[in-house]
C-alpha positions in Angstrom: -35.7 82.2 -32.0 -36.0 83.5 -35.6 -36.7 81.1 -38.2 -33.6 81.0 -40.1 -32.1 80.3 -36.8 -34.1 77.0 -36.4 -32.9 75.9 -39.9 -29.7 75.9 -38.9 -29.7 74.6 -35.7 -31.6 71.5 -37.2 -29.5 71.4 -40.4 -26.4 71.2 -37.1 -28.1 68.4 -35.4 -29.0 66.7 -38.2 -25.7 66.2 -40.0 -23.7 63.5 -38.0 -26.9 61.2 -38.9 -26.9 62.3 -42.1 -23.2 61.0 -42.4 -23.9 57.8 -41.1 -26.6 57.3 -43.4 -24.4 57.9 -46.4 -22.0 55.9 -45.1 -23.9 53.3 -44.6 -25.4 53.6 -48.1 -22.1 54.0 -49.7 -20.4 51.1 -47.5 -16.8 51.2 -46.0 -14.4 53.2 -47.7 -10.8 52.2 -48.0 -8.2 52.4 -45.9 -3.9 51.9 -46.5 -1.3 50.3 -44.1 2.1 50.3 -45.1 5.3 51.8 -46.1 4.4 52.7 -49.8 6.2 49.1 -51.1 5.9 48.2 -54.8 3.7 45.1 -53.7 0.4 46.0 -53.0 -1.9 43.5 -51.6 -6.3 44.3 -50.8 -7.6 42.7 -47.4 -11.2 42.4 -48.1 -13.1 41.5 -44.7 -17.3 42.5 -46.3 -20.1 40.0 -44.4 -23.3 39.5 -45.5 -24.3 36.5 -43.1 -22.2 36.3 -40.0 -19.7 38.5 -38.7 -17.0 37.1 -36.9 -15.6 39.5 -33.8 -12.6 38.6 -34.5 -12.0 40.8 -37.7 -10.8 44.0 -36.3 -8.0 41.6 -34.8 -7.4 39.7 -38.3 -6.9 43.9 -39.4 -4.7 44.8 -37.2 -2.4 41.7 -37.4 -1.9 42.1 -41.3 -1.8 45.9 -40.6 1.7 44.6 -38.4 2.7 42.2 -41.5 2.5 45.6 -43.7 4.9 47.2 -42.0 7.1 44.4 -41.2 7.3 43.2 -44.3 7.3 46.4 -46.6 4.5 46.2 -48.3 1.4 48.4 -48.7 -2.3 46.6 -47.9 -5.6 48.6 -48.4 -8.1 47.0 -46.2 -12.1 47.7 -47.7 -15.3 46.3 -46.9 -16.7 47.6 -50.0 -17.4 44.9 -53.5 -17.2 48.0 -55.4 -14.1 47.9 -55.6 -13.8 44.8 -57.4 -13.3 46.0 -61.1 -10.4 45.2 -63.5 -8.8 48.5 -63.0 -8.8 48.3 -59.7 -8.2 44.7 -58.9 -4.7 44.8 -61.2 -2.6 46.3 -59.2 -3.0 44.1 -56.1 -0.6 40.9 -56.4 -3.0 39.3 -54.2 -6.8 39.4 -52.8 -7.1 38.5 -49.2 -10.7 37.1 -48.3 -10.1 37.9 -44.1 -13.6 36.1 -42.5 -15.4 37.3 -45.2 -19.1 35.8 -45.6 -22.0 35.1 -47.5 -23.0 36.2 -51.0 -20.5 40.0 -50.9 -20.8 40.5 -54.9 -23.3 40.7 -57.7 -22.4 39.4 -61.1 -20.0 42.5 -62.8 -17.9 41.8 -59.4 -17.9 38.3 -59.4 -16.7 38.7 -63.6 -14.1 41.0 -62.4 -12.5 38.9 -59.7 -12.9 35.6 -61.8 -10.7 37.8 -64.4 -8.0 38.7 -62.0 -7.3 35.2 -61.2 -7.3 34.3 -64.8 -4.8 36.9 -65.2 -2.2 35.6 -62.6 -3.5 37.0 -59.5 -3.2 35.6 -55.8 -6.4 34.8 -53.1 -6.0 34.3 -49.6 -9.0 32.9 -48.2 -8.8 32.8 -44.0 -11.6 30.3 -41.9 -15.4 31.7 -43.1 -13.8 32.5 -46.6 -15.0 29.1 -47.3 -18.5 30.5 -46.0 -19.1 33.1 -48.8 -20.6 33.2 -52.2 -22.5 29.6 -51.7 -23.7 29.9 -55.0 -20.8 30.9 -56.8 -19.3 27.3 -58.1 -16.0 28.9 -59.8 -15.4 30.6 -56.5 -16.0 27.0 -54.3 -13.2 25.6 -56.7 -10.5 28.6 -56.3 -10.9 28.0 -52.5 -10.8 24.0 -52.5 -14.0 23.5 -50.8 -17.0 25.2 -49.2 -17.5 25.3 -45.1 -21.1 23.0 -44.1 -20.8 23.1 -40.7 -18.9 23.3 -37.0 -18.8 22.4 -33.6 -17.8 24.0 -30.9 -14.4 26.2 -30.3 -11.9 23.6 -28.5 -8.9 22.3 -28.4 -7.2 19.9 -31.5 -4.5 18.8 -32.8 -3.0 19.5 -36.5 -0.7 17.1 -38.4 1.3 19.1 -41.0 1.2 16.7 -44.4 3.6 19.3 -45.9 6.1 21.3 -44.0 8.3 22.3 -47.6 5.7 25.2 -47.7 6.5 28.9 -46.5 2.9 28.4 -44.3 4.3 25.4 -42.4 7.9 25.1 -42.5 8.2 26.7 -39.3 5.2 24.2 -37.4 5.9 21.5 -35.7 4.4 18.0 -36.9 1.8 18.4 -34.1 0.3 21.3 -33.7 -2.2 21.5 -30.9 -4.1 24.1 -30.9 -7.9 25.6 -30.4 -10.2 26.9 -33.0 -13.2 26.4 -34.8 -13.2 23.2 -37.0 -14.9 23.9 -39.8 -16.4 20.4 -41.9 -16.6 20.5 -45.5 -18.9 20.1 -47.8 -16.7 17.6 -50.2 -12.8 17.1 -49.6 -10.6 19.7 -51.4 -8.5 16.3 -51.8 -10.5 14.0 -52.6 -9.9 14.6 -56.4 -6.2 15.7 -56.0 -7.5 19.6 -56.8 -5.7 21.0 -53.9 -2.3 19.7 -52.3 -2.7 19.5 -48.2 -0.9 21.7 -45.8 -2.1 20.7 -42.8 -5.1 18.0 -41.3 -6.8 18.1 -38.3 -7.1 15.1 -36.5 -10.2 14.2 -35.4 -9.5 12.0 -33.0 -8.6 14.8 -30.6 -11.8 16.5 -30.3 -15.6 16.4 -30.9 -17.7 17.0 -33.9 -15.3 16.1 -36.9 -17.3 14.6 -39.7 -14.5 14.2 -42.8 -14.0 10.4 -42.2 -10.8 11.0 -40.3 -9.2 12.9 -43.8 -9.6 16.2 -42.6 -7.5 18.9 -44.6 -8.1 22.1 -42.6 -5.1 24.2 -45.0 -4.2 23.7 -48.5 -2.8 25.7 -51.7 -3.0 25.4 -55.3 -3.0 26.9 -58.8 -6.3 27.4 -60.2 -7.3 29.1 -63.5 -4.4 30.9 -64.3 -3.9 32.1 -60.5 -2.4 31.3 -57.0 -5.4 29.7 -54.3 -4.2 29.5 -50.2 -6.6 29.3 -47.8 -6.7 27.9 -44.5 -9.9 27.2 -42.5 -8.3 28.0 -39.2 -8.7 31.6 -37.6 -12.3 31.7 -36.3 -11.0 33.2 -32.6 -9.7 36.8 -31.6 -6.7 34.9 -29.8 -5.6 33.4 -33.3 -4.2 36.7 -34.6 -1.7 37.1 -31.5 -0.4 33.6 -32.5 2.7 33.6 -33.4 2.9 30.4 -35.2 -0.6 31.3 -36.5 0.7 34.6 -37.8 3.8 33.1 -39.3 1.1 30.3 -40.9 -0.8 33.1 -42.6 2.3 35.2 -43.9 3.7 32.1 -45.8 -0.4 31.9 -47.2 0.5 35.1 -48.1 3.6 35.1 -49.9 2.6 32.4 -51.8 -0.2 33.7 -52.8 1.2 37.1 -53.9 4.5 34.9 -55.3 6.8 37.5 -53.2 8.9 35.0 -52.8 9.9 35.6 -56.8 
């Protein structure tokens, strides 16, 4: 074999690695679900601690709300994204598992200036977990996660069932997930108003004093906070009750209800 040959046939075998080195260099590019509606919404799922195996399901359950509900969601795993051009014509941001610190500072200034500017976040269970360090980003979600026990079984009093996220629960939930404790309580200093508590009584590890909000919403800095802690397990996102939970998070969120 001909040297010119060999340069080929190397430049042949090379290139898929080649590929995957770019992309992993260049992160996950972004993808679109959805019948081209006016309302656009971003699913942003990035990790940089742990990664939950329960994403792809969390995608492919709001990949289902896109086309029931007529709206177009791009789905990324890439921070780069977060600029003010970009980030304006999303009604909402949702923060699907997402963990650990995912921006550096020109990021984090962009996103703080969406919500300023009216937009919507949706933060779902280790939303909580990300960007420690951040404080403006611990007060849009209500409170940061400290710790967990074990997946098992609980049951959820809903404080407020006026909301599109719990109007179709009933008052006691039972149900299995991860229970995340807080840090501080997101209601503690009336910042947040409750959707749903967990009560600790029905299960192990609960460490909130018996006022345990595990879902809550509320208007922060010129934009629209929901987040709920539930949603740690793969079974969550075929849930229907858990589904319809996270829509209503949604519409608030994204104010598609006006």
């Amino acid at each position: 074999m001909d040297i010119q040959r060999r340069r080929i046939l190397a430049t042949l075998l090379l290139a898929p690695l080649m590929v995957a080195c770019q992309q992993q260099q260049t992160g996950p590019q972004t993808t679109s679900t959805g019948n081209g509606g006016a309302v656009k919404l971003l699913v942003f799922s990035k990790t940089a601690a742990f990664r939950h195996a329960s994403i792809p399901d969390g995608i492919a359950a709001l990949r289902q709300f896109a086309n029931e509900h007529h709206v177009t969601m791009d789905f990324t795993e890439d921070s780069s994204v977060f600029t003010p051009d970009h980030l304006k014509q999303y009604r909402a941001v949702i923060f699907l598992l997402t963990s650990g610190n995912v921006f550096d500072t020109a990021q984090e200034d962009a996103f703080m200036q969406y919500i300023q500017q009216g937009g919507g976040y949706v933060g779902i269970h280790s939303a909580s977990d990300t960007e420690h360090g951040w404080p403006w980003y611990g007060n849009l979600v209500g409170a940061f996660f400290k710790e967990h026990p074990a997946v098992q079984q609980a049951t959820v009093d809903v404080v407020d069932r006026s909301q599109p996220s719990t109007s179709m629960l009933p008052e006691r939930w039972v149900r299995s997930d991860e229970w995340y404790n807080f840090a501080t309580n997101p209601a503690s200093n009336n910042s947040v108003h409750v959707l749903l508590k967990v009560d600790e009584s029905t299960y192990h590890g609960g460490t909130m004093n018996g006022d345990h909000p595990i879902a809550w919403y509320h208007e922060y800095n010129g934009g629209r906070a929901w987040y709920t802690a539930m949603g740690h397990t793969s079974e969550s996102y075929h849930e229907p009750l858990f589904l319809a939970h996270i829509w209503g998070g949604i519409a608030y969120a994204a104010r598609l209800a006006e």
